[in-house]
KOLPA-933262 format. One record per residue: residue in one letter; residue number from 0; x negated, y, z of N, C-alpha, C in turn. Coordinates in pm, whole numbers. Layout:
N
res:n:n.u:n.v:n.w:ca.u:ca.v:ca.w:c.u:c.v:c.w
a:NUM:X:Y:Z:X:Y:Z:X:Y:Z
...
This chain:
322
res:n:n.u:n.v:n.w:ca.u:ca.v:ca.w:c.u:c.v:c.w
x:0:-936:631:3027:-961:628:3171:-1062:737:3207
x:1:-1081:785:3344:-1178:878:3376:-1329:805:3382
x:2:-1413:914:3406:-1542:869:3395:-1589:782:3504
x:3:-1472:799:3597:-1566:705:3765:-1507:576:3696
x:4:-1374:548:3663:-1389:398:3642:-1444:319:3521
x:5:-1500:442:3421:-1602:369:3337:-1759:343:3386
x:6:-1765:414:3462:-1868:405:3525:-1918:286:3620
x:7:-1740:265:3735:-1778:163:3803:-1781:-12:3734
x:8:-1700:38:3614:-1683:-116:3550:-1836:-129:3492
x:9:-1919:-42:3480:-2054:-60:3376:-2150:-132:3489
x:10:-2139:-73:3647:-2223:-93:3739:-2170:-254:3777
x:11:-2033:-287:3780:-1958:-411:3833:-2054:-487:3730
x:12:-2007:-476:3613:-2099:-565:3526:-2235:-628:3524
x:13:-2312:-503:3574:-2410:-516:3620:-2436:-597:3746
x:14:-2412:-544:3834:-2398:-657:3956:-2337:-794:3945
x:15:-2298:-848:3825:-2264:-976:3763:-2424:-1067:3765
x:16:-2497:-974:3787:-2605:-1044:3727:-2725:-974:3636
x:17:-2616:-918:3529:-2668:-899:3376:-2758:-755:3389
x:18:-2791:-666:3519:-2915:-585:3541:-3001:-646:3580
x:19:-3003:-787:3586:-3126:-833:3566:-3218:-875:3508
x:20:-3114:-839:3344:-3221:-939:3204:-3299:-893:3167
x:21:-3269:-723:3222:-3432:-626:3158:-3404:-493:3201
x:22:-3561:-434:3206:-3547:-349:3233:-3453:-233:3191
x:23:-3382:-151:3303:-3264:-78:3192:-3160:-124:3158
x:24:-3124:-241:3250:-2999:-297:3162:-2865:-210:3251
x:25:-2900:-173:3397:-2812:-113:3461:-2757:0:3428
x:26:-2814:40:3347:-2888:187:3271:-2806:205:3166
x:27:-2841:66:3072:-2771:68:2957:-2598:21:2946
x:28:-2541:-58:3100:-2433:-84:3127:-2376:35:3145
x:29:-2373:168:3214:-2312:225:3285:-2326:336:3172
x:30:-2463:362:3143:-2435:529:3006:-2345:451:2893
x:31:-2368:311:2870:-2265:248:2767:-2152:283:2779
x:32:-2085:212:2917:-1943:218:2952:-1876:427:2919
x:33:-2001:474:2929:-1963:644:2936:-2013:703:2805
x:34:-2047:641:2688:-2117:678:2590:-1998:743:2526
x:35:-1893:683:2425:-1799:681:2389:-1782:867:2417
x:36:-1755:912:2550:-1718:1042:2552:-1799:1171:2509
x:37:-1882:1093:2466:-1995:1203:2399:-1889:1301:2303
x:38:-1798:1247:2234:-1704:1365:2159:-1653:1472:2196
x:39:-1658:1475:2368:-1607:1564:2405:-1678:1684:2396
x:40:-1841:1721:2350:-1911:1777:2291:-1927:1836:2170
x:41:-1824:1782:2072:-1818:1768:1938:-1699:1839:1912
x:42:-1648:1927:1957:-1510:1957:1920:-1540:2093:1797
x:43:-1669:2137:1755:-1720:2230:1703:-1736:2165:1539
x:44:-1752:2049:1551:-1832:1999:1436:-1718:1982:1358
x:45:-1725:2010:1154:-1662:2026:1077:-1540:1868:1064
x:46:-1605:1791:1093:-1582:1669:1080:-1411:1588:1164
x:47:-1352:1617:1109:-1222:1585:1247:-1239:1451:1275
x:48:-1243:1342:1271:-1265:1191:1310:-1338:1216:1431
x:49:-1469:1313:1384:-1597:1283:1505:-1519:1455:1622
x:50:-1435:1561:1602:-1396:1637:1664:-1290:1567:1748
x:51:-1230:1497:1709:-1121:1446:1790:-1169:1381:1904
x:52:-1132:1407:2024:-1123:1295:2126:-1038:1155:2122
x:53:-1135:1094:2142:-1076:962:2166:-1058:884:1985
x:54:-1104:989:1916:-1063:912:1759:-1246:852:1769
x:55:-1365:893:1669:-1446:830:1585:-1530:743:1712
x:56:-1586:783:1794:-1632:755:1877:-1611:646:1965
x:57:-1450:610:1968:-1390:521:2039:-1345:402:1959
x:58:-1369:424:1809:-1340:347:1742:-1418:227:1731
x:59:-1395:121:1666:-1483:-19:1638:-1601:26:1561
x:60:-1590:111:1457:-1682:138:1367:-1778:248:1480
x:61:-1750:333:1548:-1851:441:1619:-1895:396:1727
x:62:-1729:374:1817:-1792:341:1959:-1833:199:2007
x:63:-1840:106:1889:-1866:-25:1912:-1969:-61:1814
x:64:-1991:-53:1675:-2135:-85:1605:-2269:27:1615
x:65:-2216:152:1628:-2267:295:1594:-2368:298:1749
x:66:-2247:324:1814:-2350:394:1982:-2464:285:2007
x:67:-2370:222:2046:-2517:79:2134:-2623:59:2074
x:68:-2637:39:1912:-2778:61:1919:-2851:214:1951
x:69:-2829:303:1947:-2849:441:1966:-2871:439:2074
x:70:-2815:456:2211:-2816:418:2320:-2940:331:2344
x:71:-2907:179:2334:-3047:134:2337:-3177:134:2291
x:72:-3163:247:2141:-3314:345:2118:-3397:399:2177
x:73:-3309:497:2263:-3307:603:2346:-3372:596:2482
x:74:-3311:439:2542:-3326:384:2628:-3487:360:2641
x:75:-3489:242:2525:-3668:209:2520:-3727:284:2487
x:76:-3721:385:2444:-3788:526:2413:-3842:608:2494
x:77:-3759:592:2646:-3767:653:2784:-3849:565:2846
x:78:-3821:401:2841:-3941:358:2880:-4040:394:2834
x:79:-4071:361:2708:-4243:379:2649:-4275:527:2688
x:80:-4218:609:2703:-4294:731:2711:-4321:721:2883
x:81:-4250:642:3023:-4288:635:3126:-4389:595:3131
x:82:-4384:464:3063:-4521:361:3111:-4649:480:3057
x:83:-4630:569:2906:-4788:597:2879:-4801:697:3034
x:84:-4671:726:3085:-4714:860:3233:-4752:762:3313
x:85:-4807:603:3281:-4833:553:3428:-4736:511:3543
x:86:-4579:528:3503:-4489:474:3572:-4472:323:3619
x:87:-4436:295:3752:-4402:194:3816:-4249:169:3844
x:88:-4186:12:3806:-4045:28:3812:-4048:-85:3958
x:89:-3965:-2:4070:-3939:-140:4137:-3833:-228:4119
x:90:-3783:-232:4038:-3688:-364:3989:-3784:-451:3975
x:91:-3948:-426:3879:-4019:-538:3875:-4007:-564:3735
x:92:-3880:-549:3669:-3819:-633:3546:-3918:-587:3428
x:93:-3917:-682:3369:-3969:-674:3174:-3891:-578:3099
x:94:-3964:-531:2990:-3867:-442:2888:-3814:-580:2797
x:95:-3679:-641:2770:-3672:-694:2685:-3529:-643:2585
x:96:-3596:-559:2489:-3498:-513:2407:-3410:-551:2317
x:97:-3337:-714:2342:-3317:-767:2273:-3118:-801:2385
x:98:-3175:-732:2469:-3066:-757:2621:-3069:-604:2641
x:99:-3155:-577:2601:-3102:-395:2628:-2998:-376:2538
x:100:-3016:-444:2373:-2946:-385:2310:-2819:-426:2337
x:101:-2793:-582:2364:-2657:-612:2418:-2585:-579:2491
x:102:-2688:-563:2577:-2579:-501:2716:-2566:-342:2701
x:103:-2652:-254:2573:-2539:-166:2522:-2419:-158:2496
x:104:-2431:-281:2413:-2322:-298:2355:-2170:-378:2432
x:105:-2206:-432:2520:-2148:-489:2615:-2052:-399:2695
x:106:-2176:-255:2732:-2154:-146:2834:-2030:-70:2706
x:107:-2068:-18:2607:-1964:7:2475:-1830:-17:2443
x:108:-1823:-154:2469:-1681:-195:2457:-1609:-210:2536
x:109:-1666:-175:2667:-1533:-138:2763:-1455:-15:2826
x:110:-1529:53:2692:-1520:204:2710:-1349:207:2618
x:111:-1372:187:2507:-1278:182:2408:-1137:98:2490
x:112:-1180:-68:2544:-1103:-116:2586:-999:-48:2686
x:113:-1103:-21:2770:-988:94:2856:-902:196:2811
x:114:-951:294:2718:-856:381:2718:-753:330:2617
x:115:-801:247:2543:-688:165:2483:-528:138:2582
x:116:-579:117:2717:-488:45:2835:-361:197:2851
x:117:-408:313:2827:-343:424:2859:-266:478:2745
x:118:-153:581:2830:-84:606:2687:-142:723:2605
x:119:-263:759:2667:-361:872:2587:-404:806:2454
x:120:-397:704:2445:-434:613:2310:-550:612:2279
x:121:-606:574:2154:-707:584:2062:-644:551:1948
x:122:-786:620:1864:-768:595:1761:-883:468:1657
x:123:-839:350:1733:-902:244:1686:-920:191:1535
x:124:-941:243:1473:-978:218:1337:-1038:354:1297
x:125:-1037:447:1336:-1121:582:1291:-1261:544:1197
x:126:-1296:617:1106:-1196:714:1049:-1149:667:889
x:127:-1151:545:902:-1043:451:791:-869:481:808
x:128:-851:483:968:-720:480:1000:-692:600:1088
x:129:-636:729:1110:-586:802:1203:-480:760:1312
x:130:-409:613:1272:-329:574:1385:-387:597:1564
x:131:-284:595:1602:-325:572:1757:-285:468:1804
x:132:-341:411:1924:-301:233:1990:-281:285:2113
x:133:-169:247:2167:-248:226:2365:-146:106:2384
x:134:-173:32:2479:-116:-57:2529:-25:10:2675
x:135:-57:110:2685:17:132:2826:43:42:2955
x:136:-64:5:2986:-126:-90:3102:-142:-16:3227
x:137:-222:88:3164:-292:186:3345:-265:332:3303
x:138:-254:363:3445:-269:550:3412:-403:542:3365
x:139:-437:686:3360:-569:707:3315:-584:714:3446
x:140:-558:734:3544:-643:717:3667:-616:617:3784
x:141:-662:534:3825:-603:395:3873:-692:364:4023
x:142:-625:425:4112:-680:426:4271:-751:309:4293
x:143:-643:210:4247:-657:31:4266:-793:-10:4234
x:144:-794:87:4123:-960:18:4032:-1069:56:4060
x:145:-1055:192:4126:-1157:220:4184:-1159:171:4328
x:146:-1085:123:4436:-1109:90:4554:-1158:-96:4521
x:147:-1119:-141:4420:-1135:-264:4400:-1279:-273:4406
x:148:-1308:-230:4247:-1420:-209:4204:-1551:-161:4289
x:149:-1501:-52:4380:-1616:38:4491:-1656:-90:4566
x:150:-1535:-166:4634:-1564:-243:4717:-1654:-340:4666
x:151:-1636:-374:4572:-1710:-497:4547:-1855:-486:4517
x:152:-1868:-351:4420:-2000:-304:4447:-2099:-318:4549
x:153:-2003:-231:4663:-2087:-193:4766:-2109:-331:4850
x:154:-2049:-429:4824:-2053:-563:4936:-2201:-668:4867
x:155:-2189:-655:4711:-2258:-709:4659:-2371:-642:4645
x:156:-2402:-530:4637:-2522:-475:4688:-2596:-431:4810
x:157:-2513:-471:4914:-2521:-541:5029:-2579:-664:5039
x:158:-2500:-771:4978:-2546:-936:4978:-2710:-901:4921
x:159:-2707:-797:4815:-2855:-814:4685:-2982:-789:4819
x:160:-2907:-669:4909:-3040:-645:4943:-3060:-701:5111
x:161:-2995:-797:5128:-3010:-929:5192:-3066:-1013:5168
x:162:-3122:-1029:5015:-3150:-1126:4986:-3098:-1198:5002
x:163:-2926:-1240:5017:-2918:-1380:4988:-2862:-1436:4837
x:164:-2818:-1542:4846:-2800:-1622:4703:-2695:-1554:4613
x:165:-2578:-1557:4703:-2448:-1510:4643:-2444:-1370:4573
x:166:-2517:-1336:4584:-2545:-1135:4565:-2406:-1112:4444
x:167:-2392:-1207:4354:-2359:-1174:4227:-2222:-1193:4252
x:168:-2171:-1268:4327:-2017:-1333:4343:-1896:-1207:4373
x:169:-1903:-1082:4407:-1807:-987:4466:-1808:-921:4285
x:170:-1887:-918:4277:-1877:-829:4104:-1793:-941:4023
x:171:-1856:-1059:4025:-1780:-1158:3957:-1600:-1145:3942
x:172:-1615:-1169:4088:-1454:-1229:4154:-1362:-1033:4103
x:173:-1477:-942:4094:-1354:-801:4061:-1336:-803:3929
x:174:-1450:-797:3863:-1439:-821:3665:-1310:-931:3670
x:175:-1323:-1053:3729:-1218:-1117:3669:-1097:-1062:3734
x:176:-1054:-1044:3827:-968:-963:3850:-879:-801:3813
x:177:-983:-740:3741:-939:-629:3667:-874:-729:3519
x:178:-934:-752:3471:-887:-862:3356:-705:-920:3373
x:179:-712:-988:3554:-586:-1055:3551:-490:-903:3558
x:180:-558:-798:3624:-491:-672:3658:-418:-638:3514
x:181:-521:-583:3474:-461:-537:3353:-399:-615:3234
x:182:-404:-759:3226:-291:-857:3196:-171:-862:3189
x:183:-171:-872:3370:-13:-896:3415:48:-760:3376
x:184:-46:-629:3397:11:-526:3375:73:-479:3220
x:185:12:-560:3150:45:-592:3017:222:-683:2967
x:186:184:-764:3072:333:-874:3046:430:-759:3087
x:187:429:-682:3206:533:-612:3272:564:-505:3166
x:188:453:-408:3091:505:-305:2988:526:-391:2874
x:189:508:-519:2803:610:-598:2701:745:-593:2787
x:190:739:-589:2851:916:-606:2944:960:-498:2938
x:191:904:-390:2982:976:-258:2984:1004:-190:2860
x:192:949:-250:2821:988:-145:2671:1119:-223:2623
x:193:1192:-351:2602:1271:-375:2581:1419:-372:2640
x:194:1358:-364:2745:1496:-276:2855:1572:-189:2858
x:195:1533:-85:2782:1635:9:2713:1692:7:2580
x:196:1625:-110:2538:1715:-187:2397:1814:-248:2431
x:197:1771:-327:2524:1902:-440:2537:1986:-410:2654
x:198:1957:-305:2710:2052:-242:2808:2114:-111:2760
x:199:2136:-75:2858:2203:77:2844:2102:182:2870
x:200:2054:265:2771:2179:340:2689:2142:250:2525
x:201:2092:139:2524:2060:42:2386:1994:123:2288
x:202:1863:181:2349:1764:258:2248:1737:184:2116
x:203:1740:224:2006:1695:206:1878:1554:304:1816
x:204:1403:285:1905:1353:383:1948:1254:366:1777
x:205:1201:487:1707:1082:453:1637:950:510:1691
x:206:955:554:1788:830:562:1900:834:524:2070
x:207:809:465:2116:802:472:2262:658:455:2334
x:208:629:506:2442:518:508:2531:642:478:2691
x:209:530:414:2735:602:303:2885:453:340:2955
x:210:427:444:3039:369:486:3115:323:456:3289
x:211:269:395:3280:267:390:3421:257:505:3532
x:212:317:557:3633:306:653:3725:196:658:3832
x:213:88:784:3850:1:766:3953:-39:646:4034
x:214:-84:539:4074:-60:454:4228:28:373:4162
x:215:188:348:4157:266:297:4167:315:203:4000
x:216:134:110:3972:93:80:3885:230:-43:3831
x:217:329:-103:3917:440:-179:3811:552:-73:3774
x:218:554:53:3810:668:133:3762:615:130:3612
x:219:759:199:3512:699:252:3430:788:351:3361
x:220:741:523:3309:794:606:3287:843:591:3104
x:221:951:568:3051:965:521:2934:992:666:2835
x:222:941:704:2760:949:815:2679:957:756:2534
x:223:1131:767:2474:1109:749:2308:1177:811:2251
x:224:1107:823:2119:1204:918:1982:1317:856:1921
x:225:1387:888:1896:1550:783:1813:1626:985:1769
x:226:1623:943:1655:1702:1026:1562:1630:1166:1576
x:227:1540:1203:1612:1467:1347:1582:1548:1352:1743
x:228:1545:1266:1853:1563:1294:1976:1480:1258:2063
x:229:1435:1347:2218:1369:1253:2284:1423:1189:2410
x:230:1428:1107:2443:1482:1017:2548:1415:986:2672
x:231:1446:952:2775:1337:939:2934:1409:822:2986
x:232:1355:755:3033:1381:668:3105:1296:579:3225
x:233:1335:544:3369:1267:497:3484:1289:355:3480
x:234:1180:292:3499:1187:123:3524:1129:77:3644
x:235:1193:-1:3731:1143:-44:3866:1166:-165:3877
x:236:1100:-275:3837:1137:-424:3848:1150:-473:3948
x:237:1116:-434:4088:1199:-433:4221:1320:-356:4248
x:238:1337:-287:4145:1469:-231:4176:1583:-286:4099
x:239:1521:-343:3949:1624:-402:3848:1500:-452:3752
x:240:1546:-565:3739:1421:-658:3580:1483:-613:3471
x:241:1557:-599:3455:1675:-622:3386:1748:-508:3314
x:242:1736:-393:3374:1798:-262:3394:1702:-97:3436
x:243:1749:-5:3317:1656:86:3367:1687:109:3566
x:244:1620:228:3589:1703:265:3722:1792:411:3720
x:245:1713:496:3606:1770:591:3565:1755:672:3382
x:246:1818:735:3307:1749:761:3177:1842:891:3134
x:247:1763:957:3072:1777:1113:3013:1796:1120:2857
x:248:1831:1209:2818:1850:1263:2671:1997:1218:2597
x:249:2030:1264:2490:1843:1300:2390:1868:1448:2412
x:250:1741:1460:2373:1680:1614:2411:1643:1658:2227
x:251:1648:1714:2144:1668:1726:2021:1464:1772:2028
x:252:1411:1722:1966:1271:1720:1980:1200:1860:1837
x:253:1307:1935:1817:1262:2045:1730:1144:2044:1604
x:254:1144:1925:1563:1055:1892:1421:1117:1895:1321
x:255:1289:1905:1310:1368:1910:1209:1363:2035:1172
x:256:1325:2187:1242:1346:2288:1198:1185:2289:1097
x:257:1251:2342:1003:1147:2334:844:1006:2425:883
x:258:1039:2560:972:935:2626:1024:836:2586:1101
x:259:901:2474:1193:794:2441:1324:736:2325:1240
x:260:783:2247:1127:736:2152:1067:584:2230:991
x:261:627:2300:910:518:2315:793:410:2425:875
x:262:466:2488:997:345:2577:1057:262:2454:1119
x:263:296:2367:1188:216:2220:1234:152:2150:1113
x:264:151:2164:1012:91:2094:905:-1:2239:878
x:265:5:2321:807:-58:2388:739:-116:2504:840
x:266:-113:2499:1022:-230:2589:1066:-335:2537:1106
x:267:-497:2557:1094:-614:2446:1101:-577:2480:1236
x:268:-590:2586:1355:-550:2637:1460:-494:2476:1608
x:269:-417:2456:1489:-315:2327:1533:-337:2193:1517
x:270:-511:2175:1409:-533:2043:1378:-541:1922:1502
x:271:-644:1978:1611:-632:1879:1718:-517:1850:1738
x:272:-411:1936:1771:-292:1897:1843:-192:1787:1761
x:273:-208:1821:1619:-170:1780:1520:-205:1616:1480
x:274:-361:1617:1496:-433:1487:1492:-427:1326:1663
x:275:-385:1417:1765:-364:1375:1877:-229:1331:1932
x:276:-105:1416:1883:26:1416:1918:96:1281:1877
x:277:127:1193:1944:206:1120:1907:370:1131:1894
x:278:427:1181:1997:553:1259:2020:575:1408:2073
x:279:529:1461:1939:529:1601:1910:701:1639:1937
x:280:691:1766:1955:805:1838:2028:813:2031:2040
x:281:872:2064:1968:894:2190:1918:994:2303:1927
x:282:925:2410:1970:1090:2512:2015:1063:2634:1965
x:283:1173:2686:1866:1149:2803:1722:1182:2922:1845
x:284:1154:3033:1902:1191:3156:1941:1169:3256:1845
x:285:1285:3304:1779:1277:3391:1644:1353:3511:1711
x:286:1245:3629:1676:1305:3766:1701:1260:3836:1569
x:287:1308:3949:1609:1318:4076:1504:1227:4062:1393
x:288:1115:4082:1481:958:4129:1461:862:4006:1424
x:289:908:3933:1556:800:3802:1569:860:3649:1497
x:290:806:3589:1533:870:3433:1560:780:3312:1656
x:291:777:3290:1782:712:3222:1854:767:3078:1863
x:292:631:2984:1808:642:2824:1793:557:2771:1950
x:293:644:2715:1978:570:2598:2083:571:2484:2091
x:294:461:2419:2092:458:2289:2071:444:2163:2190
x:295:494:2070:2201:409:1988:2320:417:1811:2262
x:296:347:1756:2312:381:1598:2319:469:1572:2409
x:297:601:1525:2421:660:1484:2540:569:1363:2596
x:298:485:1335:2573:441:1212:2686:387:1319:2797
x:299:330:1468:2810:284:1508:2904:376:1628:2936
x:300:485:1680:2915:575:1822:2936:713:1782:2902
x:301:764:1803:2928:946:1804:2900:986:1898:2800
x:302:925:2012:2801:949:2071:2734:852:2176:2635
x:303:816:2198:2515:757:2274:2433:681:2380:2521
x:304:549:2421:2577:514:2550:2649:500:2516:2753
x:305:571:2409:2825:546:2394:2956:451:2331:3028
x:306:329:2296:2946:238:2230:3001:76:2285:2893
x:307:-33:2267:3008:-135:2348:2976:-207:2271:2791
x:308:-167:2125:2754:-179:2065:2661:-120:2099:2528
x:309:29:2177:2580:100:2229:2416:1:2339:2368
x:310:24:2356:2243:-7:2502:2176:118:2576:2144
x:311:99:2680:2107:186:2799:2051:123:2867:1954
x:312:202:2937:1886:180:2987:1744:280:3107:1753
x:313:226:3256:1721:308:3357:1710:299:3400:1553
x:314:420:3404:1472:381:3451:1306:457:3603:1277
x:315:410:3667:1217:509:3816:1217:616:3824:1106
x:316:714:3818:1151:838:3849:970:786:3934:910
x:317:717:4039:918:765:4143:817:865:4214:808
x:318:953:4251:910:1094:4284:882:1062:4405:918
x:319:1124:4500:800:1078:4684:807:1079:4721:962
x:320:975:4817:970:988:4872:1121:883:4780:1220
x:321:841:4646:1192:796:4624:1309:614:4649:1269
């Protein structure tokens, strides 16, 4: 997911209540919920688990035992060095680092959880496991969640600085509601993915991603591999439960040619793409002189080159004269 709705789920949380157990806890909800992307910094470092996006960091072992206490180091660290400047907090609140550290950790795991929901995946077991997970629940960007979420914020921090009782109840009533959100949105992609099994064209898929489209969070865009092919397909459960509404391919997904295979394994050039790709997709352009490889994931391009995410690879034959 993007950074505003990790952000607003860290602050929702907070307005639950739980920025009130200590000082910093609002603090530690919201850099929590955004900690996780610290990798995107790291793309330099020798290490591929911790270079990868969305792999070490997002994992149980990094972005769930590793950060939060770190985070909440950091945190009380910033206090103690305020208070020796003589700083005043008007929250009022105690340092109690025992709720800082939780609600690191609290803020932590809904970082992972989310992008889990998208078909950008993770890599949840890093770096024991290189697999990727997504549940394909939400786009990565979800209007709904942020107008939900904004609202409830802003009403409940409204009620807070009213002083009245309820302050906490609008954060409440959205947390549980993103929960039923992304649930139901869960039951509907178990549905969609079987719809082109048991219908037409009766996919026999060994990869699929069921995507949700911009806004139009019960569609879902079905992309799978079957025989070194790739396949497309539209699902509209107001339009058919039962039945795609429309579906494409196969489109021959170019991993069978031996060249585009072993240049994807053996150029470091290509490791991210390599380590990230779930439905890799490849197109050989062989001339005289040259030979130009392009690569893409069909979950984001149709075709090899056509999108700013593939790579390319130019290798020279050797063939006299050039």
């Amino acid at each position: 997911m993007d950074n505003i709705t990790h952000s607003l789920v860290g602050w929702t949380l907070g307005q639950t209540g739980l920025k009130r157990k200590t000082r910093k806890g609002l603090a530690a909800l919201i850099l929590g919920a955004n900690a996780p992307d610290i990798d995107v910094f790291l793309g330099w470092v020798p290490w591929a688990p911790l270079a990868t996006h969305r792999g070490f960091t997002h994992s149980l072992v990094g972005g769930v035992l590793i950060l939060p206490p770190m985070l909440a180091g950091l945190l009380w660290l910033l206090d103690r060095w305020q208070l020796r400047r003589g700083a005043t907090f008007k929250s009022g609140l105690e340092m109690h680092f025992g709720w800082l550290v939780l609600l690191s950790y609290i803020g932590c795991v809904t970082h992972p959880f989310l992008d889990w929901q998208t078909s950008y995946a993770i890599q949840l077991f890093s770096p024991i496991s290189d697999r990727w997970y997504h549940a394909d629940t939400l786009f990565i960007i979800d209007p709904w969640i942020w107008l939900g979420l904004g609202f409830a914020i802003w009403l409940s921090r409204r009620r807070e600085r009213q002083a009245r009782s309820n302050w906490r109840q609008p954060a409440i009533t959205a947390a549980s509601a993103l929960l039923l959100y992304i649930g139901a949105n869960g039951v509907l992609t178990a549905h969609a993915v079987e719809v082109p099994v048991e219908s037409a064209p009766h996919a026999r898929p060994d990869t699929m991603v069921a995507s949700p489209p911009p806004a139009l969070f019960w569609r879902r865009n079905l992309i799978w591999r079957q025989d070194h092919a790739i396949w497309r397909g539209d699902y509209d459960p107001f339009a058919s439960w039962n039945a795609l509404t429309d579906y494409s391919g196969p489109i021959p997904d170019g991993m069978t040619d031996r060249l585009a295979h072993s240049v994807l394994l053996a150029t470091p050039g290509l490791g991210r793409f390599r380590r990230w790709s779930i439905l890799p997709m490849a197109t050989v352009t062989r001339a005289r002189c040259s030979t130009r490889i392009d690569y893409q994931d069909a979950r984001f391009g149709g075709r090899p080159g056509a999108s700013r995410l593939g790579q390319s690879v130019t290798l020279a034959t050797g063939a006299p004269g050039c």
